[in-house]
MIVO-713318 format. One line per 8 residues: number of its first residue (from 1); their letters; for each residue x, y, z of C-alpha. Coordinates in steps of 0.25 Angstrom, whole numbers, plus 2048, in hexadecimal, padded with zeros to 3 digits. Each point is the difference from the previous one (the first is absolute). Layout:
N
NUM = A = X:Y:Z; ...
This chain:
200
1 = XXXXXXXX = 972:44C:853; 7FD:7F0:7FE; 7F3:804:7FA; 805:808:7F6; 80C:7F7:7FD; 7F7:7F5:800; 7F6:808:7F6; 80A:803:7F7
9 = XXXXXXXX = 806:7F1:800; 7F0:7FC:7FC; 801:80C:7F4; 80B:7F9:7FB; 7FA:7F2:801; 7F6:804:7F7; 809:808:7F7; 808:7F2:7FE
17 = XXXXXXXX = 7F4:7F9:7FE; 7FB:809:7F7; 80E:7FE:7F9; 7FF:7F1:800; 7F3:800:7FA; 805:80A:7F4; 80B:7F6:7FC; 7F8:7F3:801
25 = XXXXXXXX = 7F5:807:7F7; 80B:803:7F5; 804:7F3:800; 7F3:7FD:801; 7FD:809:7F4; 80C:7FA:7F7; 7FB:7F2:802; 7F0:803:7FC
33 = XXXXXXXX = 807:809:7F4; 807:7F5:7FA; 7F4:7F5:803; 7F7:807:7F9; 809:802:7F4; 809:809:7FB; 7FD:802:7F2; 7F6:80D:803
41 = XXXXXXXX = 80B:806:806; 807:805:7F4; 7F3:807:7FC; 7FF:807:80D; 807:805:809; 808:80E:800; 80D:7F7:7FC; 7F9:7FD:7F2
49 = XXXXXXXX = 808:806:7F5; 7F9:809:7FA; 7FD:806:80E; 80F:7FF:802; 802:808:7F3; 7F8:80A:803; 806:804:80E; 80D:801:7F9
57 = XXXXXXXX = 7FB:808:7F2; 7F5:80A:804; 802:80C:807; 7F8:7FD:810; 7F5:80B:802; 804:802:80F; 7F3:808:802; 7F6:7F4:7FB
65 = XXXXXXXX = 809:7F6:807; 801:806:80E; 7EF:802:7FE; 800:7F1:7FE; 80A:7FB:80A; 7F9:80C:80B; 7F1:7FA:7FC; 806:7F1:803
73 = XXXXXXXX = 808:804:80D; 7F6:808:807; 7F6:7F5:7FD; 808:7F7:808; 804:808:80A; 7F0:804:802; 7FE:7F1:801; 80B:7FD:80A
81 = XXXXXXXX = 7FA:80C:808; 7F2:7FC:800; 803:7F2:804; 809:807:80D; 7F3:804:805; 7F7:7F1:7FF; 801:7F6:80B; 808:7F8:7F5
89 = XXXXXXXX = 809:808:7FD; 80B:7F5:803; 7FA:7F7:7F5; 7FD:80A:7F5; 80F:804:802; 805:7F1:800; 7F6:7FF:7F3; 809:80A:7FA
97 = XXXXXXXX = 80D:7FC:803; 7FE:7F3:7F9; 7F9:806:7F2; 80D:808:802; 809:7F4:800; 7F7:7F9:7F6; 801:80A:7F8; 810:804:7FF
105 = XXXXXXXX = 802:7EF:7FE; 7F8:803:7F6; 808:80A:7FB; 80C:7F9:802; 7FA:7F3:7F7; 7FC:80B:7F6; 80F:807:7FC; 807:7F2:800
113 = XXXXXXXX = 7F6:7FA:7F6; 800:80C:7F8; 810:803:801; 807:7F6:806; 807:7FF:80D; 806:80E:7FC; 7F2:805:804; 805:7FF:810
121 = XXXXXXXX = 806:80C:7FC; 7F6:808:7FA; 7F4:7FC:80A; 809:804:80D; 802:80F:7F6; 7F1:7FE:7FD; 800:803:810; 807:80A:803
129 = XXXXXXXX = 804:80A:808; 7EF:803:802; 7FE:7F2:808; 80C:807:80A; 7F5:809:803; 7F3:7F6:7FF; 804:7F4:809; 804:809:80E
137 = XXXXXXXX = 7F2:80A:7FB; 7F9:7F2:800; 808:7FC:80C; 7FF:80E:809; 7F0:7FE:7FC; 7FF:7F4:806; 808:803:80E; 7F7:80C:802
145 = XXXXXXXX = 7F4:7FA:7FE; 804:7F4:80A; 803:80B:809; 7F4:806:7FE; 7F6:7F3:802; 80A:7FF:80E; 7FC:80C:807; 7FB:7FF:80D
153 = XXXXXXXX = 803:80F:806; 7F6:80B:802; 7FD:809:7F8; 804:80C:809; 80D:7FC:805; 80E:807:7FB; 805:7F2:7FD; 7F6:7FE:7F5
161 = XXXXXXXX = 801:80E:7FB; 80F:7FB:7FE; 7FA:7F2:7F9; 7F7:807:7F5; 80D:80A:7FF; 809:7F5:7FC; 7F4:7F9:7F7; 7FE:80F:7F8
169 = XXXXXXXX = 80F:7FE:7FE; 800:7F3:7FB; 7F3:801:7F7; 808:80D:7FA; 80B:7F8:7FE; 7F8:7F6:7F9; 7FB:80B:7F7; 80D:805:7FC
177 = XXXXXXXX = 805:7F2:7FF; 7F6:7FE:7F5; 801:80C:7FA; 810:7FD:7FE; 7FB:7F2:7FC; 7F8:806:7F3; 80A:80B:7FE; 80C:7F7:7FE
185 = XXXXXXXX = 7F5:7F5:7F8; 7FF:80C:7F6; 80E:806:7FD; 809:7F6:805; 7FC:7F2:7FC; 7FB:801:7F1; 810:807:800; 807:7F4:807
193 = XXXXXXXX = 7F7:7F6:7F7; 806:805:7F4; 80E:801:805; 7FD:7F1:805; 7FD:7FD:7F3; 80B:807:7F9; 807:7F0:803; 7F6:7F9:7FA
C-alpha cells in the first residue's frame, strides 16, 4: 500500500514538474518574442487580419480541415508514442512540453500585437474546447508510459495481467481523448471564434 501511494506521490511529482516547465517556457517564449521584435508578427501569425477575415467570411470546409487538423495530431501523437518506447523518453517528453509553452507565448505575443489586449480573449477562444481534450490525452500518455518503463512483475502473474488491463484501458482512453480532441477542433472551435469575434 506505501508503494503504491508513494508511486502515485512520484507520478504526480513529475506531473508538476512537467507543469512548472510548461509555464516557465511560455514566459519564456513571451520574452524571446518580443526581443526579437515584433514587427513580423503582423505579417504572420493566424491573428493577422486577413486571416481573421477569412475565418469569419468563408464558408469552413469541415471535411479538408478535419484532414489537416487529423494529419497534424496523429503526427504528434505517433511522435509522443515513439519516444514512450526510447530510454529517453523522459527528455523528448520535457523537449516537448517546452516547444509547447514556447509556442502558445508565442501565440499569445502574436494576437496582442496584432489586436490589441482584446486578443486575450480570442487566443483563449482560439483554444477551445479541443485542448480540454489534448492536455489530459497528453497527460494520460505520459502516466502510462511511466508506468510502463516502472514494471517490475512477471509476465505470467494475474497481477500484471491486471496492469497491461489498466494500461489497454488507458491507451484507449487516450485514443478517444484525441479523437474528441480533433472532433471538437473541426466543428466546434472555427464556430466559437466567429462568435468571439462577433465583439470585435
Amino acid at each position: 500500500m506505501k508503494k503504491e501511494r508513494k508511486k502515485i506521490l512520484q507520478v504526480r511529482s513529475n506531473i508538476r514538474f512537467l507543469e512548472y516547465v510548461f509555464f516557465g517556457s511560455f514566459f519564456l517564449g513571451i520574452l524571446l518574442t518580443n526581443v526579437s521584435g515584433t514587427d513580423r508578427l503582423k505579417e504572420f501569425g493566424i491573428f493577422n487580419t486577413y486571416y481573421l477575415e477569412q475565418l469569419q467570411y468563408v464558408k469552413v470546409q469541415t471535411a479538408d480541415l478535419f484532414s489537416y487538423i487529423f494529419r497534424c495530431r496523429v503526427s504528434v501523437f505517433i511522435l509522443l508514442v515513439a519516444a514512450g518506447v526510447t530510454r529517453f523518453w523522459k527528455q523528448l517528453y520535457l523537449l516537448f512540453t517546452i516547444w509547447s509553452g514556447g509556442a502558445f507565448g508565442f501565440l499569445c505575443v502574436s494576437g496582442i500585437v496584432n489586436l490589441g489586449p482584446k486578443a486575450i480573449l480570442l487566443t483563449i477562444g482560439s483554444l477551445l474546447p479541443q485542448y480540454l481534450f489534448y492536455v489530459p490525452q497528453v497527460v494520460l500518455l505520459f502516466v502510462t508510459t511511466e508506468k510502463i518503463w516502472e514494471r517490475r512483475i512477471s509476465y505470467i502473474t494475474e497481477r500484471h495481467s491486471h496492469q497491461v488491463a489498466g494500461r489497454v484501458g488507458a491507451f484507449i482512453l487516450v485514443i478517444l481523448l484525441l479523437l474528441f480532441g480533433m472532433l471538437s477542433e473541426t466543428f466546434l472551435n472555427p464556430y466559437l471564434l466567429r462568435k468571439i469575434l462577433l465583439l470585435f
